[in-house]
N, C-alpha and C positions, 0 to 999 in steps of 0.2 A: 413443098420442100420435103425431100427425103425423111427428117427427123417426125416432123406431125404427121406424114405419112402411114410411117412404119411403126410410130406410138398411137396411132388414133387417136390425136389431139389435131387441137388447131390451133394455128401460129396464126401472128399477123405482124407487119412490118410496122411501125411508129415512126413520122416524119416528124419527129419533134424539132423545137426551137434548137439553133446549133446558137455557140458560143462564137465569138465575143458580145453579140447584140442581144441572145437570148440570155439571161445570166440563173445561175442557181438560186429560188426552187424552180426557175418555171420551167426549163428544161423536166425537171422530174416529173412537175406539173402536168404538162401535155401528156408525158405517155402514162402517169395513173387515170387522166381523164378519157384518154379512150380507152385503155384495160374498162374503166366503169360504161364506155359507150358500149362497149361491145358484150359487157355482161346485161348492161339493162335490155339488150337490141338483140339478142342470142336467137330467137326464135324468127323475129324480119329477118337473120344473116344465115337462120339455118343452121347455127351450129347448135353443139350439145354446149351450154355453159358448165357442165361437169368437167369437159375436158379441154378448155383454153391453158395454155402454155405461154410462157413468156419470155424472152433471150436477150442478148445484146452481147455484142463482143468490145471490149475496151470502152470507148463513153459511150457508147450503146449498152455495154455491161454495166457501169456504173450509174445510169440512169435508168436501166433493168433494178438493180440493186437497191437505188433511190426509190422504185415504185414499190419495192417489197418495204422500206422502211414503210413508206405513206400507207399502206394496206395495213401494216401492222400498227401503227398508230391510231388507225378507225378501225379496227378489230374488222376488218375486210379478206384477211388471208385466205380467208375461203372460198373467195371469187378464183378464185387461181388452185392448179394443179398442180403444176411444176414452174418452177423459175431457173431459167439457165443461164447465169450470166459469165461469159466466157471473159476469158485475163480481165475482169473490169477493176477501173480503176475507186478503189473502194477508202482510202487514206493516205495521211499527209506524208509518209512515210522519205516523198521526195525532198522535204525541209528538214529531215535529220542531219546527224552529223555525215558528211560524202566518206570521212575515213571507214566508219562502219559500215559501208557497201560494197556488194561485188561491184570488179572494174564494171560489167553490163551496168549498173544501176547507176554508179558514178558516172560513165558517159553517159545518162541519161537525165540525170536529177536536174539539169537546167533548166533543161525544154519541159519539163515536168512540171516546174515549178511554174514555169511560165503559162504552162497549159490551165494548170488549177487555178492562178490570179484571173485569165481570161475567164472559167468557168464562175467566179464566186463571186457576190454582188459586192463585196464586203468583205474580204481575206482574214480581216481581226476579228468583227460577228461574228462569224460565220466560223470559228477556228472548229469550234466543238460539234457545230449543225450536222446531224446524222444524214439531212438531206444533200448536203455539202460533202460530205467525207459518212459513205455508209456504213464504216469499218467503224466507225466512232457512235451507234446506234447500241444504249443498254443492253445488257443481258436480257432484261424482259422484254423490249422488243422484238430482238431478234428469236426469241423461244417463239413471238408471234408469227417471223414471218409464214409463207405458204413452204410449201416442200422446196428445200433448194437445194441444187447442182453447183458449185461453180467449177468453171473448168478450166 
């Protein structure tokens, strides 16, 4: 990929669990657990573990995002270089009030909501779960995660 390319990192793709049958944490689950295969495995895969990178755009982002919670939860952030997670979906923000949205957000807060129910094991547990909603992760965790981008 153009990006680890031209940064001398290395990317890798995460086929992690999708939603409705995979539900949150294990989605997030899967791609912290190969971020940690890949950092224990760096030398069998030849890369440099100083410069692994990690992304995702929309629930790719936000289970990008879930893995920087879980890295800074086991004080791990420094398995990681950069974290890039592109428009991901990071808080409940689609269960507010619809009048306080742009029209964009109001034609979308349904399918939003509906998306989140599918991702969550448990919509009520899970309201505050950083793993859940990463946007809802302490001030001190987030001071832990690794160097992040979002874009």
């Amino acid at each position: 990929d153009w990006m680890a390319l031209s940064a001398d990192m290395v990317a890798f793709n995460v086929d992690y669990r999708l939603a409705p049958e995979a539900k949150c944490p294990n989605n997030v689950k899967d791609f912290y657990e190969v971020i940690k295969h890949v950092c224990q495995n760096a030398e069998k895969l030849g890369i440099d573990p100083k410069k692994i990178c990690i992304a995702g755009e929309s629930g790719g982002g936000y289970v990008c995002t879930g893995a920087c919670v879980m890295l800074a939860q086991n004080d791990e952030s420094h398995l990681i270089k950069l974290a890039m997670p592109a428009i991901p979906m990071v808080d409940d923000y689609a269960f507010s009030d619809p009048g306080a949205m742009t029209l964009e957000e109001r034609n979308n807060h349904t399918v939003m909501r509906q998306v989140w129910r599918m991702i969550a094991a448990d919509m009520d547990q899970q309201a505050e779960d950083p793993l859940l909603f990463p946007g809802k992760a302490s001030d001190e965790i987030m001071a832990k995660f690794p160097p992040t981008v979002l874009v």
